[in-house]
N, C-alpha and C positions, 0 to 999 in steps of 0.2 A: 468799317471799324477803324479808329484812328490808331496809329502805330505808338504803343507806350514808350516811353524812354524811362529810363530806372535809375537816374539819375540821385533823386531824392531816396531813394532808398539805398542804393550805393554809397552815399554819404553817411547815413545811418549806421549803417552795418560796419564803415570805415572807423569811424567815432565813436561807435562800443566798443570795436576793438584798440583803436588807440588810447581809451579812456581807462581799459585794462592795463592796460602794460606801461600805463602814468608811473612812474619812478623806477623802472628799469633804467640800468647802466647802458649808454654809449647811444650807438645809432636804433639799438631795438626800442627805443622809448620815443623815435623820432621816424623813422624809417619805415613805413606799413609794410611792405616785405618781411621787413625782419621781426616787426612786432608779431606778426600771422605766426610765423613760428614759434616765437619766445613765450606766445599767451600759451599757445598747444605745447610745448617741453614744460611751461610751469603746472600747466593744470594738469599734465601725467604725471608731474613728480606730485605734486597736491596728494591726489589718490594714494601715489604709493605711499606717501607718509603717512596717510589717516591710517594704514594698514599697519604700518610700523609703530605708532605711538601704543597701537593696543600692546604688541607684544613687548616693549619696551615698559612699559608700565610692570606688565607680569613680572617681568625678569627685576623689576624694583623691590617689589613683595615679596619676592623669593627672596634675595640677598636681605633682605630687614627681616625675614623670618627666619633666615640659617643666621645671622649673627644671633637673636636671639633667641635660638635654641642655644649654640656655642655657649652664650653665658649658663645655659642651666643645665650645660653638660649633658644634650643629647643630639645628635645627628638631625639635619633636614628633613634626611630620606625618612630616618626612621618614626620622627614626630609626625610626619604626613602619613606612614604607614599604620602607625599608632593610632591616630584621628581615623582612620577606614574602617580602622578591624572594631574600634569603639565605636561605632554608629553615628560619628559627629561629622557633620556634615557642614562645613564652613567656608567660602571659598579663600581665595589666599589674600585679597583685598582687604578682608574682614579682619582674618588673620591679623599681617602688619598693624592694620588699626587697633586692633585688643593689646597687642606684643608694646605699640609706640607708650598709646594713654594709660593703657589698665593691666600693672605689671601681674597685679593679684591675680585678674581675671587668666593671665596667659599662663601665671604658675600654675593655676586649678586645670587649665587645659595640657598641659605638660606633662602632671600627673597621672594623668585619665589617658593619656595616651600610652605613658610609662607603664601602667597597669595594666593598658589590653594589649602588650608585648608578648 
């Protein structure tokens, strides 16, 4: 059996990864050493950030739901605690969205809240 050399696929596997790391700063965008690493620290933070963007979003429809509770003078906590003990089940997503376009819809939801206080 003749002895393989892996040449052509070392070039391959070379070339994905410097095709990656096309428009990085400095010697990491030239340098395969340094690209090896810079693909691997981009693609951990990558992940971490898909993890962050969710909770950072939440944390958006919170603050757009407490400012507009503040305007119709009731609490966060208690407009969320209100929608529980009311049976209304809406997540905070939805919420913002009713609060942003449909002021009427979030005043009717306000109330019903106020009510199962």
């Amino acid at each position: 059996m003749p002895r393989v050399r892996k040449g052509a696929a070392t070039r391959k596997a070379r070339k994905r990864i410097m095709k990656d790391v096309r428009g990085y700063r400095g010697a990491t965008s030239r340098n395969y050493r340094l690209a090896k690493e810079a693909r691997v620290n981009a693609l951990v933070n990558a992940h971490i950030g898909r993890r962050q963007k969710k909770r950072q979003y939440r944390g958006l429809w919170i603050i757009r739901l407490s400012a507009a509770c503040t305007q119709r003078e009731i609490r966060y906590s208690a407009f969320i605690n209100g929608l529980k003990k009311a049976g209304i089940t809406i997540n905070r997503k939805m919420l913002s969205e009713i609060a942003i376009f449909d002021a009427a819809g979030f005043d009717a939801l306000v109330e019903k809240a106020k009510a199962a206080l």
